[in-house]
C-alpha positions as CSV (number, residue, x, y, z in Angstrom):
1,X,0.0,0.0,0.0
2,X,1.1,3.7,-1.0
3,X,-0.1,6.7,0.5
4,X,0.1,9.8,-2.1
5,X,-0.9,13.4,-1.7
6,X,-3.5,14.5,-4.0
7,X,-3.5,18.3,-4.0
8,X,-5.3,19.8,-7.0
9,X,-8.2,22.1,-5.9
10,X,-11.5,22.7,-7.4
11,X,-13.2,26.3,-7.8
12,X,-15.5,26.4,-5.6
13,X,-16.0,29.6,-3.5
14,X,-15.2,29.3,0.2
15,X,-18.1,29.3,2.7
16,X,-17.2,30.7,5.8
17,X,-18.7,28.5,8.7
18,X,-20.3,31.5,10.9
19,X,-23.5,29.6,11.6
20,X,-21.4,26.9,13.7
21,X,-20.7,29.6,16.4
22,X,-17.0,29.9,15.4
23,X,-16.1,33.4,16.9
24,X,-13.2,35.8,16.3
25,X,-9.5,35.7,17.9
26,X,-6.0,36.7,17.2
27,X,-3.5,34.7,16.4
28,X,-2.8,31.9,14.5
29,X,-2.2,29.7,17.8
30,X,-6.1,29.4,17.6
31,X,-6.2,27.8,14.0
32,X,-6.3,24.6,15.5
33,X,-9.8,25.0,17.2
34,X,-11.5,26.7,14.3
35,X,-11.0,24.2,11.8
36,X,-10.1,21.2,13.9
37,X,-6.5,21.3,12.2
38,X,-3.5,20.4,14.3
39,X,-0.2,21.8,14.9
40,X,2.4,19.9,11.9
41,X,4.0,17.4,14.4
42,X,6.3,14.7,13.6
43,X,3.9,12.5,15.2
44,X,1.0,13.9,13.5
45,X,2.2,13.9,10.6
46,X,2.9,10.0,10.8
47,X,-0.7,9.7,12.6
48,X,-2.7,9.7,9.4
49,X,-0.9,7.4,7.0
50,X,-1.1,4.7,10.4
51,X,-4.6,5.4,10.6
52,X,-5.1,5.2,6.9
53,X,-3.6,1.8,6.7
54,X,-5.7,0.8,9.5
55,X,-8.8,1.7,8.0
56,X,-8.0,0.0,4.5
57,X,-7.1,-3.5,6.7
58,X,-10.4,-3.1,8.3
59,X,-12.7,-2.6,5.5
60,X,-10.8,-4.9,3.0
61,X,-12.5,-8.3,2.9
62,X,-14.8,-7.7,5.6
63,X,-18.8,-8.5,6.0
64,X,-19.8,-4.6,5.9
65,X,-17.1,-3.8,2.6
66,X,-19.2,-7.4,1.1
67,X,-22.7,-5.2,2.3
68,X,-22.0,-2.4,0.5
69,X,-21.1,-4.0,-2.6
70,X,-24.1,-5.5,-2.7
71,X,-26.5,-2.4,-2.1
72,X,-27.6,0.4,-3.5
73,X,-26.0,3.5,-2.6
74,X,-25.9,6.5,-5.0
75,X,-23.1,8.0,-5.6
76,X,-24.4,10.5,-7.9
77,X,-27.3,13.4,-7.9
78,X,-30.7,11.4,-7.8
79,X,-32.0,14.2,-9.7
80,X,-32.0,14.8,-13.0
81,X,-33.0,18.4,-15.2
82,X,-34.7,18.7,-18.0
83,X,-32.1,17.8,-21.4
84,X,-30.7,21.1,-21.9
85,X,-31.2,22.2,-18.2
86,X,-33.5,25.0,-16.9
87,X,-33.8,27.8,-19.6
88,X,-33.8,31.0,-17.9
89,X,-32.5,32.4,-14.3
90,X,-36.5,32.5,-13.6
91,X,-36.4,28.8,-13.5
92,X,-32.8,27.9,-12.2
93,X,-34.3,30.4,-8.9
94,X,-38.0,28.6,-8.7
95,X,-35.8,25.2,-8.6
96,X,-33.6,26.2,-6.0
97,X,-36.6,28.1,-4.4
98,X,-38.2,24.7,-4.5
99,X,-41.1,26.7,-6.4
100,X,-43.3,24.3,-8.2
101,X,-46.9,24.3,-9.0
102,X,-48.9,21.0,-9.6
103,X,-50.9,20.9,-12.3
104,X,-52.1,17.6,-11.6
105,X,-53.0,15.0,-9.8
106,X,-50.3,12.4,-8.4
107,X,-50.4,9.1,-9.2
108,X,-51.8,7.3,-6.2
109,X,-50.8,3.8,-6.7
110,X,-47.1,2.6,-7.0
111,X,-45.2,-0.6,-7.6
112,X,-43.9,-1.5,-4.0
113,X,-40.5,-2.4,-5.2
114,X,-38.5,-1.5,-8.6
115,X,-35.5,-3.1,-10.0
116,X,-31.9,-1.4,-9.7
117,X,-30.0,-2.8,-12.4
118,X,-25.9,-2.6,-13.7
119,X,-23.4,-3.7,-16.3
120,X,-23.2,-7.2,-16.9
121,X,-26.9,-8.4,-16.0
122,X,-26.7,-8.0,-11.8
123,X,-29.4,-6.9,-10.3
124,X,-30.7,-5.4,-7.1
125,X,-34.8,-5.2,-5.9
126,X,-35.4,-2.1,-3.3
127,X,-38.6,-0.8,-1.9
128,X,-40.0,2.6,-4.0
129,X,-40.9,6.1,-2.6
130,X,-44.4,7.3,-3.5
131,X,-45.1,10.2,-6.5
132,X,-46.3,12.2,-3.3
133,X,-43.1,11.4,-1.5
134,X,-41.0,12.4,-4.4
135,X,-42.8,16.0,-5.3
136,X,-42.8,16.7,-1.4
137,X,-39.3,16.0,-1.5
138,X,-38.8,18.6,-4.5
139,X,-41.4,21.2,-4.0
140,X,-42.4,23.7,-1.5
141,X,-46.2,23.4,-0.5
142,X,-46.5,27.1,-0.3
143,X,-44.7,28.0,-3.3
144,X,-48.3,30.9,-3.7
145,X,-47.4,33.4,-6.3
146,X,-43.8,33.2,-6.5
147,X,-42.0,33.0,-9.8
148,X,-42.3,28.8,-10.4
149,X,-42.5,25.6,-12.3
150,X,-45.3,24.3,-13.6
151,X,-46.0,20.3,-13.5
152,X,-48.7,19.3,-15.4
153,X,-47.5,15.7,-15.8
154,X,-46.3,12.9,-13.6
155,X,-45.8,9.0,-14.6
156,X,-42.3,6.3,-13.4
157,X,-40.1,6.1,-15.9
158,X,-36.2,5.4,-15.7
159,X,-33.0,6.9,-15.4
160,X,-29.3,6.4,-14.8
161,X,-27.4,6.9,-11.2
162,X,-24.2,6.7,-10.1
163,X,-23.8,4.1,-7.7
164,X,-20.9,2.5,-5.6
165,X,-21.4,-0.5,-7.8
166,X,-21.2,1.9,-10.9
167,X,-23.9,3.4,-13.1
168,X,-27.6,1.9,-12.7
169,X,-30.9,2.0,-14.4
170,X,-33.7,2.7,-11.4
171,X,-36.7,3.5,-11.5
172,X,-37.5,7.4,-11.5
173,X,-40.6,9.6,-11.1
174,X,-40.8,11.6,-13.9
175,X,-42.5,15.6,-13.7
176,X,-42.9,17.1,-17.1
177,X,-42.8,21.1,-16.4
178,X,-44.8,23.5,-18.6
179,X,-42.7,24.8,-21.6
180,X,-40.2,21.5,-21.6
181,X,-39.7,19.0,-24.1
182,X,-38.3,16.4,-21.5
183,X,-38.9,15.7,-18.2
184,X,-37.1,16.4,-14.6
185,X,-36.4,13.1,-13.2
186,X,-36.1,11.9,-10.1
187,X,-35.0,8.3,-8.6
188,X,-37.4,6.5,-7.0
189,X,-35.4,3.7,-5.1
190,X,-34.8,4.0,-1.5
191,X,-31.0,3.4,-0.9
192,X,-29.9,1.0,1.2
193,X,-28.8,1.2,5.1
194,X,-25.2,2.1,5.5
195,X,-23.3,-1.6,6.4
196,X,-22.0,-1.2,10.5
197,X,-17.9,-0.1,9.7
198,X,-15.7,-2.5,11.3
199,X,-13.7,0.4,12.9
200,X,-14.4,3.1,14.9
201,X,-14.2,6.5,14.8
202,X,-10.3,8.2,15.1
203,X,-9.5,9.3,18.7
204,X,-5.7,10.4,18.2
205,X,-5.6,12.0,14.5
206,X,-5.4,15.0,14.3
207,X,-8.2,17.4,12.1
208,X,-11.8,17.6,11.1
209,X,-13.6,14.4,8.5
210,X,-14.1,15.2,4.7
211,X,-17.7,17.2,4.3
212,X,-18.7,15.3,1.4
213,X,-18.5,13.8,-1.5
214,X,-19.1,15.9,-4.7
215,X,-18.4,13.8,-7.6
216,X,-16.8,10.3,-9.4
217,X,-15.1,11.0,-12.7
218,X,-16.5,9.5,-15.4
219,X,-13.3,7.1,-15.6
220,X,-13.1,6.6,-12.3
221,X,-9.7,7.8,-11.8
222,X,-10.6,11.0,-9.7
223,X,-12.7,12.4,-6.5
224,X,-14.4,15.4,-5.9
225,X,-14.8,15.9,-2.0
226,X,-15.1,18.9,0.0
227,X,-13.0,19.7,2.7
228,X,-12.5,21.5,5.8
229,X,-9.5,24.1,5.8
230,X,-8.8,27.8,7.7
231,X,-7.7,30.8,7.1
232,X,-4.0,30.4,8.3
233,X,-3.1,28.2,5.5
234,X,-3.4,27.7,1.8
235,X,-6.1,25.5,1.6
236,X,-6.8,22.1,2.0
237,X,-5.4,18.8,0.1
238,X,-6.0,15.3,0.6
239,X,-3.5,12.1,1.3
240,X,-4.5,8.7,-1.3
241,X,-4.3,5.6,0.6
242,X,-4.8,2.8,-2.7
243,X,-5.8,-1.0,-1.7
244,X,-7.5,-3.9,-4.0
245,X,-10.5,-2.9,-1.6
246,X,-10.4,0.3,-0.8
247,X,-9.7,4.0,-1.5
248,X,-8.9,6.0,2.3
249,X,-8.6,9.6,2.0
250,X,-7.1,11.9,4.3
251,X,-7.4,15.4,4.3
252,X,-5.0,18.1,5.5
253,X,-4.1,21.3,4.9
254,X,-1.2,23.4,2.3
255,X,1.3,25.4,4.1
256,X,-0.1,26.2,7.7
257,X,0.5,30.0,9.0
258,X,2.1,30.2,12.5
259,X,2.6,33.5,12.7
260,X,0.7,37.0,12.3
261,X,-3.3,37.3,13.0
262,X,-6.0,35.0,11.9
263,X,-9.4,34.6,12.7
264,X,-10.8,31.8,14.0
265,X,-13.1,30.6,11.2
266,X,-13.6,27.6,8.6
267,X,-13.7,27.6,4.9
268,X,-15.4,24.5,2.7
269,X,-13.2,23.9,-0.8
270,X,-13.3,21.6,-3.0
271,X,-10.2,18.8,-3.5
272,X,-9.8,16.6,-6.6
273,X,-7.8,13.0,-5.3
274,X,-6.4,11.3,-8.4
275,X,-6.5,7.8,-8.5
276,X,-4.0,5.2,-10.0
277,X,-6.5,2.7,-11.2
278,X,-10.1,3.3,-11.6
279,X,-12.3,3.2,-8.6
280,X,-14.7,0.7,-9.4
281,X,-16.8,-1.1,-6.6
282,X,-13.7,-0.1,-3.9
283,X,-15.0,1.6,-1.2
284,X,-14.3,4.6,-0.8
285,X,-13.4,5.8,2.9
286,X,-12.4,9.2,5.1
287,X,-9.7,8.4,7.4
288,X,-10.9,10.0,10.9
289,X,-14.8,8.6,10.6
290,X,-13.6,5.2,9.0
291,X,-16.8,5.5,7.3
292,X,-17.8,5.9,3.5
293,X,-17.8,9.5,2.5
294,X,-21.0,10.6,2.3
295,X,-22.3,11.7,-1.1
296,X,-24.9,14.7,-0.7
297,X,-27.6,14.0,-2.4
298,X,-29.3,17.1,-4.4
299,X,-33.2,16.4,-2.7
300,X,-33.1,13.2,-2.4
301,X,-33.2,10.3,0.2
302,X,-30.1,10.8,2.2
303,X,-28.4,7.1,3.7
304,X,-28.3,6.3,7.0
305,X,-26.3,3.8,8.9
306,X,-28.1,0.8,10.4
């Protein structure tokens, strides 16, 4: 196993984490308990790649690695725009607004389970959210007068996610929107319970877990995560630990300030981990929770560990 540093970063604007109560102090002495980073130790420096190496022995070949190979988890946003995408800002704002009128009624009956199925024939059966479960989980009830999108019809259809396992046809609600062509799609399968890790979390690394997981190349041979970082250093990066199982990644940060005034804040960016192989149905890991990273989902079901 070989632990490489991955430290291309992404363009996404910082976000400066005010809402978690994280007040103002001088001096960069203070870093550590704003962001959760630690001070660059030779001891903490080796703590990561250990823990890394313990993770990947503890996930490879186990009964919860074997789980999650065989469930459904997307990897991938559940929801799907119209081909072309929204057409105006009008409509991109009513989306994210959650601004949708219904047009029509919902379908009240619905298959209890749908089919989840990859490359190669294998296939998965899961229990289906509702067309009433699915709108509620994309539209505001009191959209009123508000600029908004118009459904006028609903019906199950398909569409492609990404998964752990790789790309699957699911079953999808489908809401065609007044003035489209095509439909917004959304998936309809529940994804499966998160298998019980076989390690706990870290107690003596240093630094915060990875935020989430953005995106999977279409090769497989990169990562999009978001990470945790602070205003005394150059951003953040993120350590590749590479097994036949697994994929650990560790994040840290570029260049830590020790000197001058900071404040005491956090700042989300986006890191892009390259990959020497593709990642294919290895699981993919964050070195302090010893958990998968967890993919946000854009309004959809979220997982949740059993």
């Amino acid at each position: 196993m070989q632990i490489r540093s991955a430290r291309s970063l992404g363009l996404l604007a910082a976000v400066v984490l005010s809402a978690t109560g994280l007040g103002v102090t001088s001096g960069c002495g203070n870093q550590q308990e704003a962001d959760g980073s630690a001070q660059e130790s030779d001891s903490d420096r080796e703590a990561q790649p250990h823990r890394a190496r313990q993770v990947a022995a503890a996930w490879d070949g186990s009964p919860a690695a074997a789980a999650w190979r065989a469930g459904y988890h997307p990897m991938g946003d559940v929801v799907q725009l119209p081909r072309g995408g929204l057409r105006s800002r009008a409509d991109e704002q009513a989306y994210e607004d959650r601004s949708f009128v219904l047009r029509v009624k919902l379908p009240a009956t619905r298959p209890e389970d749908g089919r989840v199925a990859w490359a190669g024939g294998k296939t998965l059966t899961r229990p289906l959210e509702g067309a009433d479960e699915s709108y509620k989980a994309l539209a505001d009830e009191h959209a009123g007068e508000r600029p908004h999108l118009t459904v006028t019809k609903v019906k199950l259809g398909e569409m492609t996610v990404a998964t752990s396992r790789g790309p699957a046809v699911v079953p999808a609600w489908m809401f065609t929107l007044d003035g489209y062509d095509s439909p917004l799609k959304r998936a309809a399968v529940i994804p499966s319970k998160l298998p019980q890790p076989p390690i706990g979390r870290a107690r003596d690394v240093p630094g915060p877990p990875l935020h989430h997981l953005v995106r999977i190349a279409a090769d497989g041979r990169s990562v999009t995560v978001v990470a945790l970082h602070g205003v005394c250093d150059d951003g953040p990066a993120v350590d590749v630990l590479e097994t036949r199982g697994s994929v650990v990644l560790s994040p840290s940060v570029k260049h830590r300030k020790h000197e001058g005034h900071c404040t005491k804040q956090g700042k989300l960016q986006q890191v892009t981990a390259k990959l020497d192989r593709p990642l294919g149905d290895r699981v993919l890991l964050d070195v302090i929770t010893g958990r998968p990273i967890p993919y946000k989902p854009e309004r959809g079901p979220s997982p949740s560990w059993s």
